[in-house]
C-alpha positions in Angstrom: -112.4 72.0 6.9 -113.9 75.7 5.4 -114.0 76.6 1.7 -114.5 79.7 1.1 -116.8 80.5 -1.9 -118.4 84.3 -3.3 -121.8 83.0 -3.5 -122.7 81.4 0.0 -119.7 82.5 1.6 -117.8 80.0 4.5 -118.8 76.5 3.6 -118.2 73.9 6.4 -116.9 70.7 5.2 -117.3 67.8 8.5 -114.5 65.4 8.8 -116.1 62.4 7.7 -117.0 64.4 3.7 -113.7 65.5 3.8 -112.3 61.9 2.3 -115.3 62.0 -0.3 -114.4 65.7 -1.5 -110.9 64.7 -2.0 -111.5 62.1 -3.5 -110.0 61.8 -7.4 -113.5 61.3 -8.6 -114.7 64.8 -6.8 -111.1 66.4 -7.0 -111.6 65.6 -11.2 -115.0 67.6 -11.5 -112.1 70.8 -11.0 -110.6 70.8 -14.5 -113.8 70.7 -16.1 -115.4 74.1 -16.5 -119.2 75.0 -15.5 -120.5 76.3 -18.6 -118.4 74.6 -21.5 -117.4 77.4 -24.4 -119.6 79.9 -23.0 -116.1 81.0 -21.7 -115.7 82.1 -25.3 -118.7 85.4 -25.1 -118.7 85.6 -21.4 -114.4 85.5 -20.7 -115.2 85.6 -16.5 -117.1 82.0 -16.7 -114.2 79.9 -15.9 -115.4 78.4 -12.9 -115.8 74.9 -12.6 -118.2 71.6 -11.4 -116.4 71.6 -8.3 -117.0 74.6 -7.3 -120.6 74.3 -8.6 -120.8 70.8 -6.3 -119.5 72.2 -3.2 -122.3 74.8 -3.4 -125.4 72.6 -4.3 -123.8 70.6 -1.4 -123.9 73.7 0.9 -127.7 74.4 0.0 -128.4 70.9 0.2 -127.9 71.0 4.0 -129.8 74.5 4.3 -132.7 72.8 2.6 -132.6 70.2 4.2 -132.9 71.8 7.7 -135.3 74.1 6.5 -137.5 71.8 4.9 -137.6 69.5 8.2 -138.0 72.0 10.7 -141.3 69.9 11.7 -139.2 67.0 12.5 -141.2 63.8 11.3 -138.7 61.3 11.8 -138.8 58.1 14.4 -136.1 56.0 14.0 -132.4 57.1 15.8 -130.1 59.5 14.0 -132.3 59.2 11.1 -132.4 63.0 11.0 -128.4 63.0 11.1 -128.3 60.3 8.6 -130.8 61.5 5.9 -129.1 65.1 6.1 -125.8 63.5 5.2 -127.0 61.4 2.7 -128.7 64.7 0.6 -125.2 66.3 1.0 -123.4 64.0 -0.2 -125.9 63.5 -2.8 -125.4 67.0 -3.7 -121.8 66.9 -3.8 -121.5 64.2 -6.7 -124.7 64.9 -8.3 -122.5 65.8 -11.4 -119.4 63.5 -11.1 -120.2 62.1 -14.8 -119.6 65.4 -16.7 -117.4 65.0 -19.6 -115.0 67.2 -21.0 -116.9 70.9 -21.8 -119.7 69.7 -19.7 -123.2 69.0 -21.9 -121.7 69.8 -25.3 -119.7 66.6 -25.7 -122.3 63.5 -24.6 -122.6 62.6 -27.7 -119.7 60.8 -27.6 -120.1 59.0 -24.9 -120.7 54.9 -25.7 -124.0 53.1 -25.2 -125.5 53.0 -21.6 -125.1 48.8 -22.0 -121.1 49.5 -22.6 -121.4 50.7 -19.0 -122.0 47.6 -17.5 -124.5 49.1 -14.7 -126.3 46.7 -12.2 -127.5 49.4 -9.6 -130.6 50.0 -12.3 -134.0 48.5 -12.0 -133.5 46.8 -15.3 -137.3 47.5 -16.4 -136.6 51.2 -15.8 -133.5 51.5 -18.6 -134.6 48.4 -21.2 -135.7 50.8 -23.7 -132.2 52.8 -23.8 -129.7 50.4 -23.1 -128.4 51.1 -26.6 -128.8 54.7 -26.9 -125.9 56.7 -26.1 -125.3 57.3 -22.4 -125.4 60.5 -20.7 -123.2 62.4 -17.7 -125.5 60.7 -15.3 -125.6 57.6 -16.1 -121.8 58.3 -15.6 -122.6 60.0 -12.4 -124.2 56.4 -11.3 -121.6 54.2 -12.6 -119.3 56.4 -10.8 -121.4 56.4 -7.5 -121.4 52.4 -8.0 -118.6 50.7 -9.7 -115.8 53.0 -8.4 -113.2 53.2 -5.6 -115.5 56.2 -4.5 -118.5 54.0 -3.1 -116.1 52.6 -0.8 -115.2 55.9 0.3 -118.6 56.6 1.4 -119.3 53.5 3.3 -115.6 54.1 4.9 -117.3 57.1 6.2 -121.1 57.1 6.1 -123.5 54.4 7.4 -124.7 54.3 3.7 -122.6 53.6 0.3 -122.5 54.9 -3.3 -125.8 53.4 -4.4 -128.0 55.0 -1.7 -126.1 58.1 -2.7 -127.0 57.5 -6.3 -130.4 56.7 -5.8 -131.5 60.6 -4.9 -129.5 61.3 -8.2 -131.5 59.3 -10.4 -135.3 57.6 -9.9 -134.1 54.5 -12.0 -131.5 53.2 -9.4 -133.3 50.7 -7.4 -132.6 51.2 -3.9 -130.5 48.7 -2.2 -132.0 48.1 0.9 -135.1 49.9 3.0 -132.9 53.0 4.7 -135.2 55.6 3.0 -137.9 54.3 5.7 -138.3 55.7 8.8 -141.9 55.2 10.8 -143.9 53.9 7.8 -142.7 56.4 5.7 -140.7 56.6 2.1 -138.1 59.2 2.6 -135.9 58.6 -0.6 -139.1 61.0 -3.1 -138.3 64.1 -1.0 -134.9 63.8 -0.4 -134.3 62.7 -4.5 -136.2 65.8 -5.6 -133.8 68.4 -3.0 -131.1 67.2 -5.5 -133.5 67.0 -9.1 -136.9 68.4 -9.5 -138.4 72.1 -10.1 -137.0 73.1 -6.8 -133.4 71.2 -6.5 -130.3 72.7 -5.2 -128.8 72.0 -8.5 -130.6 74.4 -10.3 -130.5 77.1 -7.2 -126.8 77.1 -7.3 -126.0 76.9 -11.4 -128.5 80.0 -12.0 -126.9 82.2 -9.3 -123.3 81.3 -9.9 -123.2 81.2 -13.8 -125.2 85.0 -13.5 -122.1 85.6 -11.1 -119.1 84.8 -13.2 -121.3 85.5 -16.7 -122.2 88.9 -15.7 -125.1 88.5 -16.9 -128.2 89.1 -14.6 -130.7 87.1 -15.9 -130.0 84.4 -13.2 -130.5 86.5 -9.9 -133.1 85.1 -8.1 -134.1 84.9 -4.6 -132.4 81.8 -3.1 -133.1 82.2 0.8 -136.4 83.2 0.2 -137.1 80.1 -1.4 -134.8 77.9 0.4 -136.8 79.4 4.0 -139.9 78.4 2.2 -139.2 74.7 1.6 -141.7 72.0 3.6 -142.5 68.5 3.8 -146.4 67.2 2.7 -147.9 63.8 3.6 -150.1 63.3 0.9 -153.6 61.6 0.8 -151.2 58.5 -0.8 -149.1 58.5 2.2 -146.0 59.7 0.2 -143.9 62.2 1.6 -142.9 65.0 -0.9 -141.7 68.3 -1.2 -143.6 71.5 -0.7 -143.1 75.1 -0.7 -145.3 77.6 1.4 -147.3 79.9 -1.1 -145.7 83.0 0.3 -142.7 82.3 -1.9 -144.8 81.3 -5.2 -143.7 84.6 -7.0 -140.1 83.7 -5.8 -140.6 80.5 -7.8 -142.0 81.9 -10.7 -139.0 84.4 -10.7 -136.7 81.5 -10.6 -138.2 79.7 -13.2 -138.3 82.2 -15.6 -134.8 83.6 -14.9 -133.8 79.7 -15.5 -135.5 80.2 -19.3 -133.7 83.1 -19.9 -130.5 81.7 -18.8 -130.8 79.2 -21.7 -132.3 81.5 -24.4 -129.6 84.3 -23.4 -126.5 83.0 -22.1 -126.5 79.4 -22.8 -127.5 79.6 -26.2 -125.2 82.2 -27.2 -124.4 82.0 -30.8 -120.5 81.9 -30.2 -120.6 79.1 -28.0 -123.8 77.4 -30.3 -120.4 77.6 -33.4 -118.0 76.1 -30.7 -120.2 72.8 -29.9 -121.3 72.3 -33.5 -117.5 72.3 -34.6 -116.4 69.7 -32.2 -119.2 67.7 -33.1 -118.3 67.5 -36.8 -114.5 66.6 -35.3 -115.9 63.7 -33.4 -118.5 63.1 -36.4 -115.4 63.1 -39.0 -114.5 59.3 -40.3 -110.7 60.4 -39.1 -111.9 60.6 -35.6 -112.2 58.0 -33.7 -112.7 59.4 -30.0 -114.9 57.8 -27.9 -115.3 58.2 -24.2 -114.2 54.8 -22.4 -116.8 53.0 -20.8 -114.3 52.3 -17.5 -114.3 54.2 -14.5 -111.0 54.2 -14.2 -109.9 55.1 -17.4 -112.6 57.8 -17.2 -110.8 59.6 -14.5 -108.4 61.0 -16.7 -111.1 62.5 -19.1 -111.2 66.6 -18.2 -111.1 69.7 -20.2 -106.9 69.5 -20.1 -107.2 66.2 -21.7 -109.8 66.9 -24.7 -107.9 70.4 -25.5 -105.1 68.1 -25.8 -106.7 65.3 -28.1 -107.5 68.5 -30.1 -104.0 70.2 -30.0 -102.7 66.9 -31.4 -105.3 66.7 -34.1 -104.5 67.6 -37.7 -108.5 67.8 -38.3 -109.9 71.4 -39.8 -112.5 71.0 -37.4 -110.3 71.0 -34.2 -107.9 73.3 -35.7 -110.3 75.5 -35.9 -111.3 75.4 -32.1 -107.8 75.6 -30.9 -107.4 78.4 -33.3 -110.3 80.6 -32.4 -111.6 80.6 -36.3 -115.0 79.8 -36.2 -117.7 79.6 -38.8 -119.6 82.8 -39.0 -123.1 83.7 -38.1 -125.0 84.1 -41.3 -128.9 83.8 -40.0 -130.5 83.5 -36.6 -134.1 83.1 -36.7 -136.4 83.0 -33.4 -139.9 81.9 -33.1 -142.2 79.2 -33.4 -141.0 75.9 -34.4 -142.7 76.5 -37.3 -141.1 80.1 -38.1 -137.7 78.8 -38.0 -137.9 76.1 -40.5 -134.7 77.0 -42.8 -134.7 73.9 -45.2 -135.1 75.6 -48.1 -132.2 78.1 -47.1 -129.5 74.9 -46.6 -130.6 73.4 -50.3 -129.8 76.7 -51.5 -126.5 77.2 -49.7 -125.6 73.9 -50.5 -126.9 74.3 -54.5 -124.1 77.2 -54.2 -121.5 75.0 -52.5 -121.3 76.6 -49.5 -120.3 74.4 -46.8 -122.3 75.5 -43.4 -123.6 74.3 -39.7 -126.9 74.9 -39.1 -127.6 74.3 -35.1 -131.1 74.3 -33.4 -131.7 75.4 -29.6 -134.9 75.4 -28.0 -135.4 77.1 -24.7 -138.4 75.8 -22.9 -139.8 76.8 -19.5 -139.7 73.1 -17.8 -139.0 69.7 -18.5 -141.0 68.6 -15.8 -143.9 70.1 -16.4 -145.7 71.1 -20.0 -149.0 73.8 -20.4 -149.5 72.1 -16.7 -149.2 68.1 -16.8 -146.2 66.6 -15.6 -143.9 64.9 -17.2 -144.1 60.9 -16.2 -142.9 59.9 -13.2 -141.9 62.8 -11.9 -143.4 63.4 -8.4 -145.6 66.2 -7.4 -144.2 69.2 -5.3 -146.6 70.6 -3.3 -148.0 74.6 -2.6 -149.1 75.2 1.1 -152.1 77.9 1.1 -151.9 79.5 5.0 -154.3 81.9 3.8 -156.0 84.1 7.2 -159.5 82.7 8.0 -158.7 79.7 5.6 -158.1 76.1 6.2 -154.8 74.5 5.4 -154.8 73.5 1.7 -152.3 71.6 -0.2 -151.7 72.3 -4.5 -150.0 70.8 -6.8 -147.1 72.9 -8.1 -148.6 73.8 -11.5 -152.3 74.2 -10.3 -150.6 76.4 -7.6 -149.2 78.7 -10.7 -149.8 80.2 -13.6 -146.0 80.7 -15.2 -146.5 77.3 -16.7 -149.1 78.5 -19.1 -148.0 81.4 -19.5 -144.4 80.1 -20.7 -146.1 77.3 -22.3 -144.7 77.8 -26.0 -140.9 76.6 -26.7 -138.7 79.2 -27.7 -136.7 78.1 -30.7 -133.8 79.4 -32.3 -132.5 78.4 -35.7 -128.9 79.4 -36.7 -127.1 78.9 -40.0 -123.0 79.0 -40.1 -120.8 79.8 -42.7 -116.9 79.7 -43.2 -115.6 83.6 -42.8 -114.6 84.6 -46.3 -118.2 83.4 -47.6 -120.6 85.5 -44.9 -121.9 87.9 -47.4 -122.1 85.5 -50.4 -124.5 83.3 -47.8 -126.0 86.3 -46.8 -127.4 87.3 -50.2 -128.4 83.8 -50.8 -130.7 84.2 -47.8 -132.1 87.4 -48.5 -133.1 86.4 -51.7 -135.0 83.2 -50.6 
């Protein structure tokens, strides 16, 4: 089987993933679009998380074999068997997104409603009653569905090994990320989520694509032909990246920021997620994701614009409509420059109903003004330097775009109903 995609061109499917990409569960991620209401400013970005999987499945495999071209591996087929693994990983890394993608987790029930085993139980005890999010779905999914039985139908592994390089808190079920002494399952987790997955190299290209916005072009083969394996002094294997291709990085990252500060922050998609928030927030709402797997299956973009089509709330009227609130203030700065407290008493002293939404774009989440954040393994710079001995750096001692992107950019924006934008307006200027 061949799919045919603009980004990485003819992507081979082998007969044995063929039953897991037509699967419902993989076949569902096609009616829910990529980037949410940024449809709304940018009217190309229709694509969807299918199309997005398939290609973080196709760089998975490129990665993989680029990565292990010093083979290290012992055991039979474990070279096989690992690269499958990764692609498949790849390929349902996002199988939990709800409706719109990110903007609507906030409806999803409490991780406990899930009823998820394939957790170590001391890693999630702290959040069992905090609202779940799309991966936790993506694991549940991986574990408790028709889906895992597909894999092991076709793999010599099953859902949870697949959902344990999607998230660090699945406890793996048996020992098939050893091979020769060695922990496999740290490298091959962060080719699917770290500073260097093939998540993140596939979203940034193919949102810049269908955007048309540039701000995500970055040099994936580059990187991708740079990609290693390091034993460290621990013993753990993990992944590197040769220092040629540490400006590559540094590119990628800070195309990633921009992304979010430019494109996925846009203040007409920004309106769009606040609204359906205050329809799901409304007492007449009572929308809830189900907890079931099954019942799940159904939940796509087609079926929320329908919940909202039915709905006789202002709020969803108003998305299905097209009449959002206006823009009456957008601040950027510090998060102390865009403090607008005072501004919301005063629209609200003149009864003027608003939204006021908050983004803040920040270079990493794994790594802040250098330290990482816990738990998250290192990634590794090779130095090859001429004359030099081989040396091994940690990713951010290896750079210096983590200080210099070290301050969160934050933007505060302030809503108001059409017919009231100047009224609002004035009110602001004279605070």
């Amino acid at each position: 089987m061949e799919v045919r995609d603009p980004l990485h061109g003819a992507i081979a499917v082998a007969p044995e993933e063929v039953p897991v990409v037509d699967h419902p569960f993989v076949q569902r991620l096609r009616g829910i679009r990529q980037m949410g209401f940024s449809e709304l400013p940018f009217p190309s970005a229709i694509h969807s998380r299918y199309a997005h999987s398939l290609g973080a499945m196709e760089l998975a495999g490129r990665a993989f074999d680029l990565c292990f071209r010093r083979d290290p591996f012992v055991a039979p087929g474990r070279r096989a068997l690992y690269r499958q693994l990764v692609r498949m990983a790849a390929l349902c890394h996002d199988l939990g997104h709800a409706p719109f993608s990110h903007c609507t987790e906030f409806a999803m029930p409490p991780l406990r409603a899930l009823g998820l085993d394939a957790y170590s139980p001391e890693r999630v005890a702290k959040r069992l009653d905090r609202t779940a999010s799309h991966e936790d779905y993506t694991i549940a999914i991986l574990t408790r569905s028709s889906l895992s039985d597909t894999i092991r139908a076709n793999f010599p592994f099953d859902g949870r090994h697949v959902a344990a390089l999607v998230s660090r808190e699945v406890a793996p079920p048996d020992d098939l990320f050893l091979d020769g002494g060695q922990d496999y399952r740290r490298i091959l987790s962060q080719l699917i989520s770290s500073e260097l997955d093939v998540d993140r190299l596939d979203y940034l290209v193919r949102d810049s694509y269908f955007s048309g916005a540039r701000y995500g072009e970055i040099d994936v083969n580059w990187i991708l032909s740079n990609l290693e394996w390091h034993l460290d002094a621990a013993g753990d294997v993990s992944l590197a990246l040769d220092r040629r291709a540490i400006y590559a990085f540094d590119d990628f990252m800070i195309a990633r920021y921009h992304m979010f500060v430019m494109v996925y922050f846009h203040h007409k998609s920004v309106v769009y997620e606040e609204m359906l928030k205050r329809h799901f927030t409304s007492p007449a709402c009572e929308f809830q994701f189900p907890s079931g797997t099954d019942d799940y299956l159904a939940m796509d973009d087609v079926y929320l614009h329908g919940w909202l089509r039915a709905s006789g709330d202002d709020w969803a009227r108003r998305i299905v409509e097209r009449r959002p609130y206006r823009r009456a203030l957008e601040v950027h700065g510090s998060a102390e420059e865009v403090v607008v407290t005072d501004i919301l008493a005063r629209l609200d002293a003149a009864g003027i109903d608003r939204l006021a939404a908050g983004s803040t774009g920040k270079l990493s989440r794994y790594n802040v003004i250098g330290q990482k954040r816990e738990g998250a393994p290192p990634i590794y710079v090779i130095d090859r330097a001429p004359g030099r001995p081989e040396r091994a750096t940690a990713l951010e001692d290896a750079t210096r775009v983590f200080e210099r992107y070290q301050d969160e950019r934050h933007i505060a924006r302030i809503y108001v109903p059409e017919d009231r934008v100047e009224e609002a307006q004035a009110i602001i200027r004279a605070s």
